[in-house]
DRENGUPA-116643 format. One record per residue (C-alpha): residue in three letters; x, y, z. Coordinates in steps of 0.001 Angstrom, whole numbers, plus 500000, padded with zeros to 6 digits. Layout:
N
ALAXYZ;...
END
This chain:
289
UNK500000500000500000;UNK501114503281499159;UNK501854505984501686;UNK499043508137500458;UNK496408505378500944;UNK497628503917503969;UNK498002507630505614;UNK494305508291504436;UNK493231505032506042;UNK494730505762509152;UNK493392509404509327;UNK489981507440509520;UNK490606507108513231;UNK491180510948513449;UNK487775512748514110;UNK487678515212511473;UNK488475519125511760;UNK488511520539507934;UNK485493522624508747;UNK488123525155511218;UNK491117524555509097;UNK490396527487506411;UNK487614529772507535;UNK488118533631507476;UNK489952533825510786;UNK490582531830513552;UNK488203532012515725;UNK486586528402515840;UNK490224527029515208;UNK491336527811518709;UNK487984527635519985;UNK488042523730518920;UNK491727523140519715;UNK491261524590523118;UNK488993522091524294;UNK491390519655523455;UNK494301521016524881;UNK496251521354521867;UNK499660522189522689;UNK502323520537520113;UNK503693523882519078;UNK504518524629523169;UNK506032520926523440;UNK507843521753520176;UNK508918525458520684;UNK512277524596523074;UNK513296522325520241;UNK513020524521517702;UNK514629527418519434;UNK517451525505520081;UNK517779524403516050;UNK517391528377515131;UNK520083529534517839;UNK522343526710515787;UNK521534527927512569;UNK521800531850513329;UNK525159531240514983;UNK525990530013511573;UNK524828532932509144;UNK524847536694510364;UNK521291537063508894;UNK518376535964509814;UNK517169532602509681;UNK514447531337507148;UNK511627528926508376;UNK509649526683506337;UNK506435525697508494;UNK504758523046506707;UNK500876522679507521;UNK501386526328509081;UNK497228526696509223;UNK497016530459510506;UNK500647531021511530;UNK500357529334514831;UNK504140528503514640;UNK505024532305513607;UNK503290533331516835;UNK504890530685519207;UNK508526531639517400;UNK508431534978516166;UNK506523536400518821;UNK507317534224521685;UNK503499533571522876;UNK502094530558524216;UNK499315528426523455;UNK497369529561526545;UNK498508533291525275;UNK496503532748521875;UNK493683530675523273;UNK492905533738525616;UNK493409536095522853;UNK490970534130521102;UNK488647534188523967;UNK488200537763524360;UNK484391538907523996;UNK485650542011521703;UNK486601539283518926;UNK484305536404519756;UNK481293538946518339;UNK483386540858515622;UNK483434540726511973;UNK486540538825509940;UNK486953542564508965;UNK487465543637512703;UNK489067540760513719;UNK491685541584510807;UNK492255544908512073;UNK491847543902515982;UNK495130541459515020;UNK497318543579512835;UNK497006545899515731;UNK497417543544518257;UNK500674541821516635;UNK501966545777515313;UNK502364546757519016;UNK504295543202520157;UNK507673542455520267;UNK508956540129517908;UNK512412538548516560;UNK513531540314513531;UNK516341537140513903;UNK513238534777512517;UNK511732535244508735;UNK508393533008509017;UNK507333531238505346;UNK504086529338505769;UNK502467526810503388;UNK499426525223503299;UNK496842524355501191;UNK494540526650503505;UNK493780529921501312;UNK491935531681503797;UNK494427530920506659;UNK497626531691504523;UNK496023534743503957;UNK494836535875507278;UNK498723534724508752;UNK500111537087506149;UNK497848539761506626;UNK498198540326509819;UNK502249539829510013;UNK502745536398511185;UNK504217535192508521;UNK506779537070506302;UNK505216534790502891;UNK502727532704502335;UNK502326529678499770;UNK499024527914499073;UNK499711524874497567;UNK498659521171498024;UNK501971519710497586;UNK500327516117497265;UNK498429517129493810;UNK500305520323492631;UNK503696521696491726;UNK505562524717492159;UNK505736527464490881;UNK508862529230489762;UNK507967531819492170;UNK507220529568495197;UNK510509527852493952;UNK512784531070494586;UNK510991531724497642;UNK511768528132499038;UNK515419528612497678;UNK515933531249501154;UNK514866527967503677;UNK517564527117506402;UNK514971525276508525;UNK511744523132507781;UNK509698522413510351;UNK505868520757510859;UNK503751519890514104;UNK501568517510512624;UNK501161517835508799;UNK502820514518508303;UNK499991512220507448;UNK498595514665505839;UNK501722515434503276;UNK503520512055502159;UNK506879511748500752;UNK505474513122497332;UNK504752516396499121;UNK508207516345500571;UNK509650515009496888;UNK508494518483495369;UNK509761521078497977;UNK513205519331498794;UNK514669520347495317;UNK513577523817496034;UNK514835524133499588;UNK518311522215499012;UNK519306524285495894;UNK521576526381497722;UNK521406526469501942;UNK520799522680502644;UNK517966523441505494;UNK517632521219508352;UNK514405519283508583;UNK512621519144511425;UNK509518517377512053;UNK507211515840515236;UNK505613513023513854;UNK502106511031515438;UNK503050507629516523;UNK499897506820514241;UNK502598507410510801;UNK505673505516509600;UNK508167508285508524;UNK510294505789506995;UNK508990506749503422;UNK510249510217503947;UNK513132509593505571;UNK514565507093502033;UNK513055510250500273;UNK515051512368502224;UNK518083509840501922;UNK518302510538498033;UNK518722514130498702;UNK521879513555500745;UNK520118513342504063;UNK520417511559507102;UNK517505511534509731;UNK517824510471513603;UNK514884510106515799;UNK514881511721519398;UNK515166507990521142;UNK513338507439524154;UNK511176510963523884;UNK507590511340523253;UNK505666514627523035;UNK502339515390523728;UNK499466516845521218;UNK496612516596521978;UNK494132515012524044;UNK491441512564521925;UNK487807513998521131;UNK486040511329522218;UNK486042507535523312;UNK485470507055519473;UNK488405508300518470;UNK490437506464521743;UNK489489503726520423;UNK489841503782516619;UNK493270505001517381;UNK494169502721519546;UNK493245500354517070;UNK495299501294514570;UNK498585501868516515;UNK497760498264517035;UNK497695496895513636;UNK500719498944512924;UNK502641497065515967;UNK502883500246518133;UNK502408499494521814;UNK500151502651523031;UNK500492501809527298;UNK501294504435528951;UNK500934506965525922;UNK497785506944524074;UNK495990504472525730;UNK496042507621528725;UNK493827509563526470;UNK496111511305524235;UNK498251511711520604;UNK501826511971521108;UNK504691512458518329;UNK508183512123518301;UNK510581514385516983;UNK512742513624514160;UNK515654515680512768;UNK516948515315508753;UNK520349516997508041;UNK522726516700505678;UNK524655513245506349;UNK528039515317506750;UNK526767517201509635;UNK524954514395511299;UNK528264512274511451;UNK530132515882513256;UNK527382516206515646;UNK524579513844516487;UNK521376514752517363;UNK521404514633521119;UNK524399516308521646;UNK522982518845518820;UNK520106519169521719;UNK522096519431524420;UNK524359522598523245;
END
């Protein structure tokens, strides 16, 4: 089986969210996330930080992200601006936006971000397939550029190509299982033309990554795994889901005690570099620098 139709088959346990994923503005996004206690971009954040201190001690410019799956530039707040996920669902929770327009909730946030401090060390790119979120993330400053593309079905553009060709880091919270190798097939030629970014990606337990990481592997990279750490997403939506999940990390041969079987999705973190750098310095002592 394929990686696209075994990924869609195992999404089948996921209890479905399109309907938030590309409205006019966030609202219902972190409205719905809250009540699961989304957090991967918190668990994520000291990881990343610690990959973009690496990379800026390396250039004296600023350091290009790639957030793959970036919905409405919830990444480019947690890095850029340095909030939380409690910070942005009680942003979110305010009366004065709950019963606004998308017009004043536009305004309300490009006010709201134009009066924060934020790294001028970080240049956000988001992509996503989500129109209305790319542009509401770029509108409003969280992101620096914005590409809508569904990197599964479509191509590049040249544009989106040079754009891509600035990239020192990739990085996703959950879009794998979503994107496939062939997504990551069309953007690696892009993003290794010149800088060779680093690749860095929290994975479900629910998807193999091994299909990306031999995709990854013709490209000159070499991918470690954070052994012995798991990180926590989110909590399930209902005993449904628990169970449909639990399910499938069974079929697959994944042993969910102690980890999803408490209630929850929980990725691990994997890191792709080229293979050069991951022979001078392995991932954990990477980490721990």
């Amino acid at each position: 089986m394929s990686d696209v139709a075994a990924f869609e088959c195992i999404n089948e346990a996921k209890v479905d969210m399109d309907h938030i994923y590309n409205q006019s503005d966030p609202r219902n996004y972190y409205r719905e996330l809250n009540k699961l206690d989304y957090a991967i971009p918190d668990t994520a954040k000291p990881i990343f930080q610690n990959l973009i201190g690496h990379l800026q001690d390396r250039a004296d410019e600023p350091v290009h992200v790639l957030d793959l799956g970036c919905s409405y530039g919830v990444n480019a707040a947690i890095l850029k601006y340095d909030l939380s996920m409690d910070d942005l669902y009680e942003h979110w929770a305010q009366k004065q936006i709950a019963d606004a327009t998308p017009e004043e909730v536009l305004a309300y946030d490009q006010s709201f971000l134009a009066n924060m401090d934020n790294s001028d060390d970080i240049v956000m790119i988001g992509l996503d397939q989500a129109e209305n979120a790319i542009s509401y993330a770029t509108e409003t400053g969280l992101l620096d550029d914005g590409i809508v593309a569904n990197l599964e079905t479509e191509m590049l553009s040249d544009d989106e190509k040079d754009t891509l060709g600035q990239v020192d880091l990739v990085i996703s919270t959950g879009c794998v299982g979503y994107l496939t190798e062939k997504s990551f097939e069309r953007f690696m030629p892009a993003v290794s033309k010149g800088r060779q970014p680093w690749i860095a990606n929290f994975v479900l337990r629910l998807f193999p990554f091994d299909h990306i990481e031999q995709s990854l592997n013709t490209c000159g990279y070499a991918t470690e795994k954070l052994e012995g750490e798991t990180f926590f997403q989110r909590h399930f939506a209902s005993g449904d889901e628990r169970e449909d999940v639990l399910g499938k990390l069974c079929e697959h041969g994944v042993d969910p005690t102690g980890k999803e079987s408490e209630g929850r999705f929980v990725a691990e973190f994997y890191l792709s570099r080229p293979a050069a750098e991951v022979a001078k310095i392995p991932l954990e002592q990477l980490l721990s620098t």
